[in-house]
C-alpha positions in Angstrom: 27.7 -41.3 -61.4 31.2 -43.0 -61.4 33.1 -40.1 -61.6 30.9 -38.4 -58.7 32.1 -41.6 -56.4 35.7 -41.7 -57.2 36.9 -39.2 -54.7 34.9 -41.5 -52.2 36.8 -44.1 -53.2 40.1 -43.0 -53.4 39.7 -42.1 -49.5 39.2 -45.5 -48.5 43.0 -45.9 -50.0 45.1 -47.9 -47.5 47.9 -44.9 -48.2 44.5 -42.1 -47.3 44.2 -44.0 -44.0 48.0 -45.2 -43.0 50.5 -42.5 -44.2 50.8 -39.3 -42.2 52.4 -37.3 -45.6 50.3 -35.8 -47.9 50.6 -34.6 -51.1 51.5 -31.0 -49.9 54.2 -32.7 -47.2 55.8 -34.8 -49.6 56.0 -31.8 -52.1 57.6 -29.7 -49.7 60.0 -32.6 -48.8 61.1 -33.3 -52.2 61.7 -29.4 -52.8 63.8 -29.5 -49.5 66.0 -32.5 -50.8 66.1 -31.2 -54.5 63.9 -34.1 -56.2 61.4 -33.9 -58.7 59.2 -36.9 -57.3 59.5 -39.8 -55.6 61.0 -42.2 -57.9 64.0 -39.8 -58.7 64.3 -39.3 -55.4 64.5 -43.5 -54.2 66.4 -44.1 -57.2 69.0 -41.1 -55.5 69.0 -43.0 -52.4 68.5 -46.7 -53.1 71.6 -48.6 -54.3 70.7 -49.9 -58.0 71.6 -53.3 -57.3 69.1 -53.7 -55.0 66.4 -52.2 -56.3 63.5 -54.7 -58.0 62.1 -52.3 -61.1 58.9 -55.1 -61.7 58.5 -55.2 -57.7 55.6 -52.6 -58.2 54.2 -54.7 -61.6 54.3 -58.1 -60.0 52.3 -57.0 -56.7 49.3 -55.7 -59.2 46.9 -52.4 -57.9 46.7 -51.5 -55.1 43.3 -52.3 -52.9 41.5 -50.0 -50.6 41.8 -50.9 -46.7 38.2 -52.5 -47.1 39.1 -54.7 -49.7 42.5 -55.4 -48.4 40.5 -56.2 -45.1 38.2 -58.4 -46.7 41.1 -60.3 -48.3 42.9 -61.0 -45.5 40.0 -62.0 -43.4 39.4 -64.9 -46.5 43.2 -66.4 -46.2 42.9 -66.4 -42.5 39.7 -68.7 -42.9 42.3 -71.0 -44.6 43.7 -71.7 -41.7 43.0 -75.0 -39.7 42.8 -74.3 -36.0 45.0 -77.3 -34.4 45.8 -78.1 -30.7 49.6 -78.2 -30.2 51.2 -80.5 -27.6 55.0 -80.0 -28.7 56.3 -78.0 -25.6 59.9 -76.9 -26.0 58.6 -73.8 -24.5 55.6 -73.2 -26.2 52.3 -74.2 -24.3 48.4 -73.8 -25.0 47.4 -70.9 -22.4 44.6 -68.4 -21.8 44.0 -65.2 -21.8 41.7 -64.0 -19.4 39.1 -61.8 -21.3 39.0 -58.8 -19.3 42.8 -59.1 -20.3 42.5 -59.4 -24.0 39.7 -56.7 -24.4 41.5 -54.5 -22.6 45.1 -54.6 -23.2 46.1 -56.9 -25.3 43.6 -55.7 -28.3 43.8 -51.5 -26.7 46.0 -49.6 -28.9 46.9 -47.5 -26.1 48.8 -50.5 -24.2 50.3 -51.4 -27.6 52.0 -48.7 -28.7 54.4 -47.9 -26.0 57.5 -50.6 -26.0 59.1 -48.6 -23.4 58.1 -46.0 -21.0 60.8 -43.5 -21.6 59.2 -40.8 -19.8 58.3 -42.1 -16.1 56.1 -38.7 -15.6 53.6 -39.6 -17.6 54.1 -43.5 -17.4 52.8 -44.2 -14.0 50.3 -46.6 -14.7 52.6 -48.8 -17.0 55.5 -48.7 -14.8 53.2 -50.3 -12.3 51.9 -52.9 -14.4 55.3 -53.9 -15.4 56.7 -53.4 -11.3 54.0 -56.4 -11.1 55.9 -58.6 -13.4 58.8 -58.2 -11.6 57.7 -58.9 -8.7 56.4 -62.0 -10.5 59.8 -63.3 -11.5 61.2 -62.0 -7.9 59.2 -64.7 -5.9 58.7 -67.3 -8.5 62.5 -67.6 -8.6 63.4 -66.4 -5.4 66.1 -64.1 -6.7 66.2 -60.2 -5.2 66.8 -58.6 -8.6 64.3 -58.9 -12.1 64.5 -56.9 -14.7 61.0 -56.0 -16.9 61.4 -58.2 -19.4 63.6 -59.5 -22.5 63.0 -60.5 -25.9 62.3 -64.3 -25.6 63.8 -67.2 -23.7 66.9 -68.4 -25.7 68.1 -64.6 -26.2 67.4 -64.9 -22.1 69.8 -67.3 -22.3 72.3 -65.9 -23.5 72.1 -63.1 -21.7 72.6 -65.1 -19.1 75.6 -65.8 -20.2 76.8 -62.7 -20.5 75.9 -61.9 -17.2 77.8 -64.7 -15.6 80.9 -63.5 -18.1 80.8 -59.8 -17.0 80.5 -61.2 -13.0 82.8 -64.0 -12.5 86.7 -63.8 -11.9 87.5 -66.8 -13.5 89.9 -67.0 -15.9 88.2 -70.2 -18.2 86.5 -68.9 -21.9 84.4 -72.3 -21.4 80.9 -72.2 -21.0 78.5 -75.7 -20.0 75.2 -76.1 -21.8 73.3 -79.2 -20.6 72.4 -81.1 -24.1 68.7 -81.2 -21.9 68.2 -77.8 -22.5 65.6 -76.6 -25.4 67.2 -76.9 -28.7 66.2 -73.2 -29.8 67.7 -71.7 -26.6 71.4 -73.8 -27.1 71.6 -72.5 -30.8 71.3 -68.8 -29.6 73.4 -69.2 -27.0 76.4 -70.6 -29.5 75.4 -67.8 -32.3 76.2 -65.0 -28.7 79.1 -66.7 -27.9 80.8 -67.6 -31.6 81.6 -63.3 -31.5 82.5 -62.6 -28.5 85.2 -65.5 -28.1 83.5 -68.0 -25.7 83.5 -71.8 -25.8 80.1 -73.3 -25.9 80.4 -77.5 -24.4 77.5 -79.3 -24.7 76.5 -82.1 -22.8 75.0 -84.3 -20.5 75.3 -82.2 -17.0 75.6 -85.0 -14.1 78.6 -86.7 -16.7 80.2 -84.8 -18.6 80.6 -81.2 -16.1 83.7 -80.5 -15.0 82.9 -77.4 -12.6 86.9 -76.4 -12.7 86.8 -76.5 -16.7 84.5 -73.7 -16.9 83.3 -69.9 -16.1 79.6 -71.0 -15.9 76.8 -73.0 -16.8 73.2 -73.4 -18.0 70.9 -75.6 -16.9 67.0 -76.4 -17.4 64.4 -77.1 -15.0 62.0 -78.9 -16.1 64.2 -79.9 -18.9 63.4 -80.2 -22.9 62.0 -83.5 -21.9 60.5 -82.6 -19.1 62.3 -84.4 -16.1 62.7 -83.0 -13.1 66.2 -82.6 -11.6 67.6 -81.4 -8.7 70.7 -79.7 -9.5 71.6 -77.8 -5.8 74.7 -80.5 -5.3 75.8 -79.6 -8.9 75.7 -76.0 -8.8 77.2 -76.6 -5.6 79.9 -77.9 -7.2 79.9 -74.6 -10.0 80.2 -72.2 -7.0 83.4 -74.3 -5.2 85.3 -74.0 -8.4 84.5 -70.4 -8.5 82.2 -70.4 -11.7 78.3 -69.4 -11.3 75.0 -71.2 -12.7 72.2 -69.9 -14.8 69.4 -72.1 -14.7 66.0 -71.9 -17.5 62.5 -72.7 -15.3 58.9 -72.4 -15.8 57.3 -70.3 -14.2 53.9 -72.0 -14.0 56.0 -75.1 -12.8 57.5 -73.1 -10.3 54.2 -72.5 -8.7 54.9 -75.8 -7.6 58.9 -76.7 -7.2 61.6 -75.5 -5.3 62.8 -72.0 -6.7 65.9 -71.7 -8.5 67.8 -69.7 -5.4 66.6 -72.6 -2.9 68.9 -74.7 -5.8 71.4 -72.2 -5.4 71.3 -70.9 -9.1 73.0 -67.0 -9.4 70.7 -65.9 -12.5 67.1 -67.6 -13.6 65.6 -67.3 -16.8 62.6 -68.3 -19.1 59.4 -67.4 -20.8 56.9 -65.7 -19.9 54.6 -67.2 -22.3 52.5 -70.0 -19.9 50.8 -66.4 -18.2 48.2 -66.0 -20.4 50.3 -65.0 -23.6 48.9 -66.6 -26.7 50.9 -69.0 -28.7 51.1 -66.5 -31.3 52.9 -68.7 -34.2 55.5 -69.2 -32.5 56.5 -65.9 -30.7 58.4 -64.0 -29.5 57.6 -64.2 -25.8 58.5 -62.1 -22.9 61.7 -63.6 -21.5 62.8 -62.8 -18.2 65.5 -62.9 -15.8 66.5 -62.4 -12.4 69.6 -62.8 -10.3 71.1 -62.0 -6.8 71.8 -58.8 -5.6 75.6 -58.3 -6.6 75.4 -58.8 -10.0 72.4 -56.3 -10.6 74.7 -53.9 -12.5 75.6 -56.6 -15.3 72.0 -57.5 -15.9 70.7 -56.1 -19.3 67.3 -55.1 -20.2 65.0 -52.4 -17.7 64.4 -52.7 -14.2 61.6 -50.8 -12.6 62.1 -49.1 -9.4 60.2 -47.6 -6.6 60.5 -44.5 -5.4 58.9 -41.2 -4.0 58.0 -37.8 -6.1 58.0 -34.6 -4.4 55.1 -34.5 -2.7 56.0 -37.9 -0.7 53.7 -40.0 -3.0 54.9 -43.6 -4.6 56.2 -43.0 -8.1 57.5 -45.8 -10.3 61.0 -45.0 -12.4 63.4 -46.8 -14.3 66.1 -47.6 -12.5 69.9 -48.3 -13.2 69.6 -49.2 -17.1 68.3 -45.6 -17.3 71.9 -44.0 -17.0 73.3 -46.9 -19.7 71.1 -47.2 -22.1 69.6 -43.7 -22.6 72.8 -41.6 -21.7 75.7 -44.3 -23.0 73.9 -46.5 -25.3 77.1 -47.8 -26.9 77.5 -49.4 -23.3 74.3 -50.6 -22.9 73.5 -54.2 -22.2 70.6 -55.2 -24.6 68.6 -53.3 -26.6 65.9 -51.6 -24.9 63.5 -51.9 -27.6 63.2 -55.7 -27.8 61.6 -56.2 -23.9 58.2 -56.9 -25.0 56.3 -55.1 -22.7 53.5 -55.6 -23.7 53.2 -59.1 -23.4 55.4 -58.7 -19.8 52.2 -56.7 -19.2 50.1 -59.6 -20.1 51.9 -61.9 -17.7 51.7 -59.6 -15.4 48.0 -58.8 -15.1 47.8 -62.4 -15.6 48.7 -63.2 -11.9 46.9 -60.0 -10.7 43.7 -61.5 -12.1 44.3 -65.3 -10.9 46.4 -64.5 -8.0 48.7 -67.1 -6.2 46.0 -69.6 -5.2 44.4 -69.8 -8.8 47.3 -69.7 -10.8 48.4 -72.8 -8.2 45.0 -74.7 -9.0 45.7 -74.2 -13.0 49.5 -75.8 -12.1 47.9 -78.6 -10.3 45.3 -79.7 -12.8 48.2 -79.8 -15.6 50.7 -81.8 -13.6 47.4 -84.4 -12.7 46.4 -84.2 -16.2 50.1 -85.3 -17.4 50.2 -87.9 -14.6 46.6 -89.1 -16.2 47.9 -89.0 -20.0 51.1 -91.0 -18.7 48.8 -93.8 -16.3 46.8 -94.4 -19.6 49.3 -94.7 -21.8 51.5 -97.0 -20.0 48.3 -99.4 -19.0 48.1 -99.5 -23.1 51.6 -101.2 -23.0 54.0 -98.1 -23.9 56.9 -97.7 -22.6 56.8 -94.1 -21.0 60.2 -91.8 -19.4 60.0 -92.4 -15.7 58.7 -89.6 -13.2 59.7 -87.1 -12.0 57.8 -84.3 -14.0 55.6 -81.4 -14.5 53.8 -81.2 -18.0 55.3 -83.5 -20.2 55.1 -87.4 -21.4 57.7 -89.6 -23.4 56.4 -92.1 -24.8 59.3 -94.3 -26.7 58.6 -96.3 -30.3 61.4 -97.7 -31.3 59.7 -98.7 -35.1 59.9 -96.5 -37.6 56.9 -97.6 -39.3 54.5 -97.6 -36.2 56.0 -93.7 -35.8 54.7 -92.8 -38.9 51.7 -94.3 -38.3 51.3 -92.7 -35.1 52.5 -89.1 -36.9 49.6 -89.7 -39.6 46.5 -90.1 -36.9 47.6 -86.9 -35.3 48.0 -85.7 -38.4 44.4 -86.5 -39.1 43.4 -85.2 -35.8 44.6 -81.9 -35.9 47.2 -83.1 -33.4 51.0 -81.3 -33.2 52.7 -83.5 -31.5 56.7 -83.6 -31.0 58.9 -86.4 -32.4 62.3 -87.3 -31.6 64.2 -90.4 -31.9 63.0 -92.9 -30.9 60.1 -91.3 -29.1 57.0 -88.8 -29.0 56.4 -85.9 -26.8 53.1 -84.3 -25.2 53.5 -81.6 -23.1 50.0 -80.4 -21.6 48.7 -76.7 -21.1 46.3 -74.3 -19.4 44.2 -75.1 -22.3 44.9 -79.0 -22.0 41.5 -80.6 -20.7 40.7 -84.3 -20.1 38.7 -85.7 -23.2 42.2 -84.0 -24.9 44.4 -86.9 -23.3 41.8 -89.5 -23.8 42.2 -88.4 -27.6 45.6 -88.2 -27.7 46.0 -92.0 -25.6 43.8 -93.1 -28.8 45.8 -91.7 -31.5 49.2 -93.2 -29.9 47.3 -97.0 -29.8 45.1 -96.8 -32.8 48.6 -96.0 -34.8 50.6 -98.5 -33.0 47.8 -101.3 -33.9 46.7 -99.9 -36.8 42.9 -99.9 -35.6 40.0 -97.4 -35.3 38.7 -99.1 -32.2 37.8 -97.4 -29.2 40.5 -97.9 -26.4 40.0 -98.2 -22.3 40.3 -95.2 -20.6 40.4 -94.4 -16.8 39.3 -90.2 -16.8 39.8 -89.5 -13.0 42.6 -87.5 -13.1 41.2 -85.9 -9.8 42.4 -89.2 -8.1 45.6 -90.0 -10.3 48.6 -89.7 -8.4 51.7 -86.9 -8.7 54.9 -87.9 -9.3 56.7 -84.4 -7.7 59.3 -85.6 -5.6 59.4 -84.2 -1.6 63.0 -83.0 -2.7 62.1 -80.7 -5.0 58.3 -79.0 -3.8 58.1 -75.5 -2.9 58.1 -74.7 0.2 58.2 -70.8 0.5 55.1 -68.4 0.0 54.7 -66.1 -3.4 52.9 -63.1 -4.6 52.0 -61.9 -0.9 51.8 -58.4 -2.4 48.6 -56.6 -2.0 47.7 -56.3 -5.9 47.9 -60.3 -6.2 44.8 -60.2 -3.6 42.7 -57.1 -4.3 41.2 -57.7 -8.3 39.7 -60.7 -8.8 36.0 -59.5 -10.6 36.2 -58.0 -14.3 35.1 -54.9 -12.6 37.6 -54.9 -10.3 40.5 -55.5 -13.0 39.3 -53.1 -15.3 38.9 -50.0 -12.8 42.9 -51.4 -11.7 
């Protein structure tokens, strides 16, 4: 009976179901190459100082794709589903079903990175057009590309960008200190090869717009304030260098877009539009920029056009020539755009449209003002207002931090800690018994108490702390397809 089941067996192999080479095609390979098997043939090729001989021992047998499945399924019960409040450009969001069913989990929207041939790419061109035209209006610049790898490589291709386009003669480049951490160590790894000096600092003190070829900026920052930097790009542009300028695009459903500041190239992630967390990333970065410096942007950008027959046809436009024809002068690597998550974000605001995703930016920014009301009523001392998401809360003791760190700890809490202080930054999936929760750990650690604290939950009647200055003004996603699919159905048949 046991050997009548072994060939059934052996074709639940994980090799059976994943390799595309037989036995017959690796036979006929090895013959080609003059091999006798596969070993000879890897020890021919490999470089003997790399090569682990007890790699194969130490692993143990192999396991069928059931049992592999069934192993894997067991660690990931391990894990310990916490809430994270860090920020930094990572935020709880979610995914609209119909979106995760359908693209996200469909093989046949994760296989294709890039849509090389347009011909038979229609329907991904368009769903990555959308995207675009995301970026376009949240920012207010002309020109988005589809897409880049993840915000600090954004960045930094920003920086590039600004280096390819401006005259000036300065190797200096500005970083405010207030910008994410990750995204100012990319930006010095970019620039340590190609000869550019990275100054870091505080931007309203220490930028001297004559010193340098450009600068980046955040808005919000890695803290979350909100500044208005239109007098000091102002400045930038007198002394003949440009300004890039990192945003949020959920934030900017909300504030004044980077062109009304007067920024030449935007960037961020993507990430807040229904992208999942995903450990950490990557995210779809993207960019955008004014007209006359479309030819230095990197990445793809998608383009309208007209087939024979007068139809609309979608194409890749520009990066096309560069990066398929002259790839050693291409700008970025077309490979690492993420489309599929760009696609996520894209469908994202097809499904929500302007005035939901509004209503999701509103209850966050009430939800932050309500976590920052309560927290200062419980006697901390919290980083004024202006902001979108995020709360500061300074503790000064050591000891009270750690006790603070071990209640959230105990929670299932990630919060983030700096000096001196601790960070919440709120999300899509934020709600309020989450900031009565996180008001409790913050004054059950600073007293050292498991009592129950006050708490006021009307965050409908809490008030904003958005400055006039800085509120949009300007309409967004007036395009037909922000308007048209709002039911599953609807999405699904789109």
């Amino acid at each position: 009976m046991h050997s009548a089941l072994e060939p059934l067996l052996d074709n639940d192999a994980y090799a059976v179901r994943h390799l595309g080479s037989d036995a017959e095609d690796i036979g006929a390979m090895l013959a080609t190459v003059g091999a006798e098997s596969m070993a000879s043939f890897l020890r021919q090729t490999v470089p003997a100082d790399i090569v682990a001989e007890d790699a194969a021992q130490a692993l143990g047998d192999a396991l069928s794709e059931s049992r592999a499945l069934a192993e894997l399924a067991a660690l990931a019960e391990r894990d310990a589903p916490w809430r994270s409040f860090i920020g930094m450009g990572y935020h709880g969001s979610i995914t609209p079903s119909v979106i995760q069913r359908n693209v996200l989990e469909n093989p046949g929207w994760y296989t294709a990175y890039t849509p090389y041939q347009a011909e038979i790419s229609q329907g991904r061109l368009e769903a990555l057009l959308a995207f675009q035209q995301v970026v376009i209006d949240l920012t207010g610049l002309p020109v988005a590309n589809a897409s880049l790898l993840d915000e600090a490589s954004a960045a930094a291709e920003a920086m590039r960008l600004i280096r390819r386009s401006t005259k000036n003669a300065s190797t200096a480049y500005f970083v405010d200190a207030a910008c994410h951490p990750q995204v100012i160590e990319v930006i010095r790894t970019h620039a340590k090869w190609i000869g550019i000096e990275i100054m870091v600092g505080e931007a309203e003190t220490q930028l001297e717009p004559a010193a340098v070829f450009g600068a980046h900026l955040q808005v919000p920052d890695t803290v979350g304030r909100i500044r208005d930097f239109a007098p000091l790009i102002e400045r930038l542009h007198a002394a003949g260098a440009l300004a890039s300028l990192g945003t949020d695009l959920l934030a900017l459903m909300l504030l004044r877009s980077p062109a009304a500041l007067g920024a030449d190239v935007a960037i961020g992630s993507a990430q807040r539009f229904g992208v999942p967390m995903g450990f950490g990333g990557p995210h779809a970065g993207f960019m955008a920029t004014r007209d006359a410096f479309k030819r230095a942007m990197p990445g793809r950008i998608i383009g309208v056009s007209t087939d024979a027959a007068g139809r609309t046809a979608y194409r890749m436009a520009l990066q096309t020539r560069e990066q398929h024809i002259r790839r050693e002068k291409a700008k970025s690597n077309i490979c690492t755009a993420q489309s599929l998550l760009a696609n996520l974000a894209g469908f994202y605001a097809v499904v929500h449209g302007p005035e939901g995703i509004r209503s999701i930016a509103r209850r966050i920014h009430r939800l932050a003002c309500l976590l920052r009301r309560e927290l200062d009523r419980a006697g901390f001392r919290v980083r004024p207002a202006p902001f979108f998401d995020s709360v500061h809360a300074f503790v000064e003791d050591a000891a009270m931090m750690e006790r603070i760190r071990a209640r959230a700890l105990a929670h299932g809490v990630n919060l983030r800690y700096g000096n001196g202080f601790i960070g919440f930054s709120l999300g899509e999936s934020a709600r309020v018994s989450d900031v009565r929760e996180l008001v409790e750990i913050c004054v059950q650690g600073r007293d050292d108490t498991t009592t129950s604290v006050a708490f006021d939950d009307d965050a409908a009647g809490v008030e904003t702390v958005l400055p006039e200055s800085m509120i949009r003004g300007t309409d967004f996603l007036a395009s037909r397809v922000f308007h048209e699919h709002r039911s599953e159905t609807a999405i699904m048949r789109y």
